[in-house]
Structure formats: C-alpha cells, structure tokens
PATORZA-137177 format. One record per residue (C-alpha): residue in one letter; y, z, x negated. Coordinates in pm, whole numbers, padded with zeros to 5 digits, always signed. Layout:
PATORZA-137177
aYZX ...
END
This chain:
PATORZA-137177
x+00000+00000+00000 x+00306-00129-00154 x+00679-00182-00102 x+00830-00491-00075 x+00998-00461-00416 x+00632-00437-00535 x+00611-00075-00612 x+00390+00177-00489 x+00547+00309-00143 x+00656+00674-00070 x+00554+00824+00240 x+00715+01195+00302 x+00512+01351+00596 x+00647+01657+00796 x+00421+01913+00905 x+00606+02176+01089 x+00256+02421+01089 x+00060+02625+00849 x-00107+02333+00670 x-00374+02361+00614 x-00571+02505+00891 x-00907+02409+01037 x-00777+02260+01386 x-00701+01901+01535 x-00312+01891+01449 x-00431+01974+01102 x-00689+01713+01087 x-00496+01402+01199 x-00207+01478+00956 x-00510+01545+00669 x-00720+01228+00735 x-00396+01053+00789 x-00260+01125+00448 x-00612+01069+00272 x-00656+00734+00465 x-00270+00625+00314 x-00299+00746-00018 x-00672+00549-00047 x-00488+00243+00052 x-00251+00294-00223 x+00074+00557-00124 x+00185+00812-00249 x+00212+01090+00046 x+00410+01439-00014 x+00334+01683+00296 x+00620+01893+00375 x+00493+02235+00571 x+00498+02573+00640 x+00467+02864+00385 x+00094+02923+00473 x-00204+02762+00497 x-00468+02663+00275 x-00466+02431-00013 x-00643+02139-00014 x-01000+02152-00204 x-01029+02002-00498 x-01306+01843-00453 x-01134+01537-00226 x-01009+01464-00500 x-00670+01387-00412 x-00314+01369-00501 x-00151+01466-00162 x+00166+01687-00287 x+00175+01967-00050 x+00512+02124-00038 x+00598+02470+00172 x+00909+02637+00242 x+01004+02975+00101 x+00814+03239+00210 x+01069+03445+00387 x+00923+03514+00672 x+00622+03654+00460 x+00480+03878+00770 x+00397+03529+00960 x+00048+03453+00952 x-00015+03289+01259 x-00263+03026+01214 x-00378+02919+01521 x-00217+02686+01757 x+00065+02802+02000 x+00409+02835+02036 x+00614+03145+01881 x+00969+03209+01890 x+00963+03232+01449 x+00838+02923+01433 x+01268+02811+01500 x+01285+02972+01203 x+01036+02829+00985 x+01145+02469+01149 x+01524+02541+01020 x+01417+02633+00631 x+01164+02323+00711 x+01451+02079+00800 x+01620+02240+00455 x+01294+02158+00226 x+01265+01802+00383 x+01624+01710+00329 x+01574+01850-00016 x+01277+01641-00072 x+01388+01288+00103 x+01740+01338-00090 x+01552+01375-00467 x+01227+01226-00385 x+01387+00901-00231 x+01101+00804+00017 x+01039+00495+00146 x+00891+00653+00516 x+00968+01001+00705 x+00625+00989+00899 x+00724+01299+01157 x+00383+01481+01295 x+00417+01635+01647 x+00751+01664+01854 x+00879+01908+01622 x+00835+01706+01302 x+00990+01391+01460 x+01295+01596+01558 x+01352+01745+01180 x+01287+01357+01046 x+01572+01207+01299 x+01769+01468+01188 x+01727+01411+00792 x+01767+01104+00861 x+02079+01057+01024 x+02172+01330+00738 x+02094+01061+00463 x+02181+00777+00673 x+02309+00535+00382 x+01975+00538+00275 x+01828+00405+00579 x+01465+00589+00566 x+01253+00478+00830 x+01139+00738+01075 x+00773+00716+01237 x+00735+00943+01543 x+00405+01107+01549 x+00334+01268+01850 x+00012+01435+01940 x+00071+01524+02336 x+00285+01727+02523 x+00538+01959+02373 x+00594+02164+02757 x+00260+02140+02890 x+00100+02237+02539 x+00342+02513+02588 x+00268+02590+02945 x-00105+02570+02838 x-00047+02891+02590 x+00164+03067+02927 x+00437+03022+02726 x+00685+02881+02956 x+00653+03052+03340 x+01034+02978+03429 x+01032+02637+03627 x+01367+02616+03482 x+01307+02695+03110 x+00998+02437+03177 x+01298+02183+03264 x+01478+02235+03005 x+01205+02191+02733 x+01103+01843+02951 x+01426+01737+02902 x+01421+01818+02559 x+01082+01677+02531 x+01202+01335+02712 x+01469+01270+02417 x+01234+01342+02133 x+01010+01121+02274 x+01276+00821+02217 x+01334+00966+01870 x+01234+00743+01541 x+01216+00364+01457 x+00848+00347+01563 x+00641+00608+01744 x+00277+00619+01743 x+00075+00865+02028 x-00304+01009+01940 x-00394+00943+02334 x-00394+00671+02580 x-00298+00884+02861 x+00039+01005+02602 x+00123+00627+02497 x+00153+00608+02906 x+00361+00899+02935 x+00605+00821+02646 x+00676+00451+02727 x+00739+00547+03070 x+01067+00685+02902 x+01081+00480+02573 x+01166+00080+02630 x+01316-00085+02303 x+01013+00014+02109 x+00731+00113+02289 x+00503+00387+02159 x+00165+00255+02012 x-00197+00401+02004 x-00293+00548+01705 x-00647+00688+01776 x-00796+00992+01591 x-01071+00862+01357 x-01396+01024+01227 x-01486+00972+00834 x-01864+00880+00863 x-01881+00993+00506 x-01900+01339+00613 x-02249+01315+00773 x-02401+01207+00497 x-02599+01360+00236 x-02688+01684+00420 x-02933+01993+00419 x-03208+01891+00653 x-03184+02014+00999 x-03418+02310+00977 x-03282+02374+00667 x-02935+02438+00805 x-03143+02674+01120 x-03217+02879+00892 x-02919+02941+00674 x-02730+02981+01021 x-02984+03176+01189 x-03016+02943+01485 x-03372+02977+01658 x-03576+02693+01567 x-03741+02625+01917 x-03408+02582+02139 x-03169+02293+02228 x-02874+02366+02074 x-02552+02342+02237 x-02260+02341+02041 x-01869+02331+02114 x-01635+02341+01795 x-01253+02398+01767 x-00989+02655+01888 x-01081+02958+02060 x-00756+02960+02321 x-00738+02880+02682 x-00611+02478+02670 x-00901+02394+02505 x-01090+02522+02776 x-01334+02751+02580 x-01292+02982+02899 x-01417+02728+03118 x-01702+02660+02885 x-01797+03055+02873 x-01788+03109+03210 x-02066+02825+03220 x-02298+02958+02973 x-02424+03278+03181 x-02519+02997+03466 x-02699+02748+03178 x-02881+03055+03049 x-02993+03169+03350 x-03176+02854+03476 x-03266+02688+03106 x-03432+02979+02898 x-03452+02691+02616 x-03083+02696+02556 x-02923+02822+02330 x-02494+02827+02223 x-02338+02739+01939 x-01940+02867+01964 x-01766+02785+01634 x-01396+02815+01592 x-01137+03076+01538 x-00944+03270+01664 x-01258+03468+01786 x-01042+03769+01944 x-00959+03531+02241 x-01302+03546+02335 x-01373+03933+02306 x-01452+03993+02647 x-01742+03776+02636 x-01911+03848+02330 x-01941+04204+02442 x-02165+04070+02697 x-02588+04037+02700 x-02594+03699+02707 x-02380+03614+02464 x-02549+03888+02223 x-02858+03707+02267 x-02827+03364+02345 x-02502+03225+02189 x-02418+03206+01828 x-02046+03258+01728 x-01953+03142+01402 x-01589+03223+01283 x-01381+03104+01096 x-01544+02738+01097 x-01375+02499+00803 x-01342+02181+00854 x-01576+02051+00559 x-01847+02282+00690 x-01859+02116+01028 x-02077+01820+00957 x-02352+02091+00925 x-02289+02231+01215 x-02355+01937+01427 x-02619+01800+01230 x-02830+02140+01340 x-02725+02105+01769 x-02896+01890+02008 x-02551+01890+02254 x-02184+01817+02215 x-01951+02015+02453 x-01588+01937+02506 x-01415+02154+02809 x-01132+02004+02774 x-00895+01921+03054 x-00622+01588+03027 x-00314+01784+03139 x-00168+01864+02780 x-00242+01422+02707 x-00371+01525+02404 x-00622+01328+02243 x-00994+01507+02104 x-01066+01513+01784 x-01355+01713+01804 x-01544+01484+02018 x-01487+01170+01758 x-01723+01409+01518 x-01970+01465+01778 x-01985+01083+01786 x-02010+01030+01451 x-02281+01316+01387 x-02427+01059+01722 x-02473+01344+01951 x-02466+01323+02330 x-02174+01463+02483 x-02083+01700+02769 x-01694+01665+02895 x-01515+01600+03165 x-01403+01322+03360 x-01086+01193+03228 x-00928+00873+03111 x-00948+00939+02766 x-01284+01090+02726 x-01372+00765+02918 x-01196+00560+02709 x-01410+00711+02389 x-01784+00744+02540 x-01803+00491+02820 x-02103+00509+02907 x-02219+00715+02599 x-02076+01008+02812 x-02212+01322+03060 x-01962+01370+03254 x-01946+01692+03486 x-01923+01607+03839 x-01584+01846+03885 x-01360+02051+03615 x-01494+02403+03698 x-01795+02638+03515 x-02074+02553+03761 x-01933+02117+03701 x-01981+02180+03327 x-02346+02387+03370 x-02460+02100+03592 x-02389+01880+03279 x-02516+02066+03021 x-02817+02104+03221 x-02852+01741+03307 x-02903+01712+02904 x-03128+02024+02800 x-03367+01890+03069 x-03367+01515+02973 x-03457+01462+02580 x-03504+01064+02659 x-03134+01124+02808 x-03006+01326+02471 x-03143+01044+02229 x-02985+00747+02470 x-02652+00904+02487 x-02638+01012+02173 x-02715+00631+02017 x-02475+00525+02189 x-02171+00715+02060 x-02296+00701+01676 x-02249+00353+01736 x-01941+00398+01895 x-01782+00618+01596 x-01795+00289+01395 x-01473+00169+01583 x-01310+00465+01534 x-01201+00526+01174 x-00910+00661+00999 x-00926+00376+00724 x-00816+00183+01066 x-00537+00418+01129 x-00423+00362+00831 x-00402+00027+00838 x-00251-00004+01167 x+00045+00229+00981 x+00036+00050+00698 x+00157-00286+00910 x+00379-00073+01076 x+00556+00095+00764 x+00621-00273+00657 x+00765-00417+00985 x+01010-00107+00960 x+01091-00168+00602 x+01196-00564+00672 x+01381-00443+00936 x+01613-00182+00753 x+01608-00421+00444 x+01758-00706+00680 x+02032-00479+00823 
END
C-alpha cells in the first residue's frame, strides 16, 4: 500500500478505548491494522492509557500510542459508556493532534462515533494539510448506550440522536461493520454514502491446533457431551442474559448438553453461576483472549449468538464460529441472515424458551450439526480481513486523488 508519490502510506488510527482488550471493537480495529500494514502501511494506533500490548509473536510493527495516564484509577475494560471516558477522549483529541501534526499522516482512519468525531476535529485543526478522514462506525452510539441503561431520559436519548445524526455525516468516506447500520447512516448521509465494510475472520487462526480431546482435557470439558459454546462480553446487549435464562430449559430436557460461557466481565453473570445448573453443567471460562479462542471452538459442537439487531451492530463472534465451521444458534435478523443463509438455526422468536428450541433442534440432530456447520466454514472464505483491507486500500486512494486535485 503506497502513496501516490510512491512512498509507503501513513495511516493514523484512533481508538478512543483501552486497546487492547479481548472484545469485538477491539478486534476490528486489530485485524484492521494487521490486514493494512500486510498490504504494505504503516499504521500508528492512537488509544487509551490501558490495555494490553500487542504479543509479540504477530510479529508486527503496529505503533500503539496511549495518552497520559492521568486518570490512573480507570480500569474499565469492558464495553459501556462512562462519564471519564470525556475525559480520556479530550487528552485523546490532544495525543492525536500531536501525532497527525509531527507524524504527518497520509489517513485519520476514525474507529467508532467517538473516534470519527476527534479525527474531524484534528482535522479541521490541521486543515492546510488536508488529511483525509475515514469514518469508522461500528453501530449505534444511543442505542449502544441505551443497551448499557445508560440513557433513561427520552430527552437526553434525543439529544445524543441528534448528536449521533451529525457524526454520522462526519469524514470524507465512512465505512459501517453492518448492513442494517450502512441503512441507517445513509438514510441521513447523501453526498457520500456510507459503505459496508464487513468484519472478517483470519482462517489462519484455526490451524495448527491441539486435537480436540486434547483441548477437553486441558479445559476440563466432559468428553461425552455436545458442547455448546457462546464467546464474547458478559453484559446485557449481547444478550448473555437471554442465553442464561435458556440454559436451565436446554439442561433440563437434553442431559447430553453441556455450556461453554467464555468472556469477561464474569461479575455480570453472578447470579447465575451461584446456581445448580450452572455449577454442574456449564463451564465459565474468564478472562478469554482473543488468541486463545480458536481452541475454544475447536473443542464445542454448537455456536450460540443471543444477540438482538437493535444496537445495528455487526457480530464478530459469529464470523469465528464460521470459520472454526460450526453450526450456529442466533436469532432471526437481517444481518445474521445476511452471514449464514441457510448455514443458520434460527430461533423461532427472541426470548429464552425461542433460543432453547434452537439449541435443542441441534444437540438432537448430529446429521443437522455437520450440514450446518459445512456450510458456514465455507462461507468464512468470503469473509476475510485481507478483503477489508483491500476494499480500504481503494478507498484511501480515491480520497487521496481527491484532496491532491483540490
């Protein structure tokens, strides 16, 4: 990936979160930046003051760069508004206009609603230099925050639509992780309409593993149950609690089940651990890193994936259940359509008993397991982040003619 002066081209990416943490946000801007630099960038990540580095062994030269640590109590992690992150998002918008003013990018590549808002605002700060801005937005910034019961005022919820609907026209390009968002956004954006930039599995990852019993044992799964995993965060609009409250009914009618819950924060969830079932016939593992979860889905049988469409976020976790080509529990939505197809198990309605009915539908059909889960292997190959990054590589350029002709 080079500019068109010939040089090697400069993409500044801001992360307004703890980068890096094992969750979806933190995946797409990961795989994003791996997928650019292996086509030839060179990507500096500008985030938070926690978070973990990156491990050595990807080998990469991703320059992570965080803001002071003044706010050295915040340790938040998981996703979810807080009223500190303002904070962190002002010293952020200080670090990136440090970094675009020396470092002399070519592309501000703005993750999330936040991150777009602190580029356009660099940007207009440096605006002789004429730095493309790419609008990265993963879903909703009010009903992600409604989600967490963050926002109960109808007219605070206004406000931060409104908000929301002007970011959304923010940056030269914008690019949306969901086909439901790409809807939503060009509903309000006309001269350049949002595109689809799809989440992407790296097949990679699946290879080369511990054999499946192998992996049993080091986990301490039983050997002789269908495994039923879900992976990811452990708060309500992911809809682990919709998932929970279906595992007493799955357990109670399929004694061959058994639950895999990996994720973090594992406090969210407290209520239900203390329970029988869940002592005996669901596995919690927590935290879960990222790099470990090919393992975990090469040991489960099932995919599950309670979540709803109302935040229009897109599913990362259910790209890695295709590419570790197991069959898949969800529910009925356009994107989860738009991913499985017919590679799918959909539950019949978005409640506890909908989702056991699924699951259920699964455990009792092995034929039905292997069909399903052929199906969306093969259906991982179309989804890649080397294809991600070539759809922003073609986009970078387009921007960079444009500014160069102007």
């Amino acid at each position: 990936m080079t500019h068109p002066e010939g040089r090697k081209l400069k993409v500044l990416v801001v992360a307004p979160t703890p980068f890096f943490s094992d969750r979806g946000t933190h995946i797409r801007i990961l795989e994003e930046a791996l997928a650019l630099e292996k086509r030839g960038a060179s990507v500096t990540i500008a985030t938070y003051h926690i978070g973990a580095n990156l491990p050595e062994y990807l080998h990469t030269k991703i320059d992570v760069r965080r803001i002071r640590r003044l706010l050295f109590w915040y340790k938040k992690l998981e996703a979810g508004p807080d009223w500190q992150k303002i904070i962190l998002d002002i010293m952020l918008i200080r670090k990136v206009f440090y970094l675009a003013r020396t470092g002399r990018p070519d592309i501000i590549h703005g993750h999330l609603h936040e991150g777009a808002l602190i580029g356009w605002i660099v940007q207009k700060a440096l605006f002789w230099r004429k730095i493309p801005l790419i609008a990265d937005l993963h879903g909703s910034l009010t009903k992600e925050m409604v989600s967490h019961s963050y926002l109960r005022a109808s007219g605070l919820q206004n406000f931060f639509r409104m908000i929301e609907r002007w970011i959304d026209t923010l940056g030269d390009r914008a690019v949306a992780s969901s086909w439901d968002n790409v809807k939503e956004i060009n509903a309000i954006r006309k001269s350049t309409p949002a595109l689809l930039l799809l989440d992407g599995t790296r097949l990679a990852m699946f290879d080369g593993l511990p054999e499946r019993s192998t992996l049993k044992k080091i986990y301490h799964l039983p050997e002789d149950k269908v495994i039923v995993t879900y992976t990811g965060a452990l708060i309500p609009n992911k809809g682990i609690k919709v998932l929970l409250d279906a595992i007493p009914l799955v357990c109670e009618r399929y004694p061959e089940a058994h639950f895999v819950v990996a994720g973090f924060p594992v406090d969210q969830i407290a209520e239900y651990t203390v329970q029988e079932v869940f002592k005996t016939r669901v596995t919690i593992i927590s935290p879960l890193p990222y790099f470990d979860l090919p393992k975990i889905l090469k040991m489960s049988d099932i995919g599950v994936d309670p979540k709803e469409g109302s935040t229009r976020q897109a599913s990362g976790k259910m790209l890695q259940y295709m590419g570790a080509g197991l069959p898949i529990v969800c529910f009925d939505t356009g994107n989860n359509r738009e991913y499985l197809d017919q590679g799918g198990t959909y539950a019949r309605e978005s409640t506890p008993l909908g989702l056991a009915e699924a699951i259920g539908q699964l455990i009792a059909s092995p034929e039905e397991r292997q069909r399903t889960g052929a199906i969306n292997r093969e259906r991982a190959e179309a989804f890649s982040w080397e294809q991600s990054a070539e759809q922003l590589e073609k986009m970078y350029e387009n921007v960079l003619s444009e500014k160069k002709r102007l």
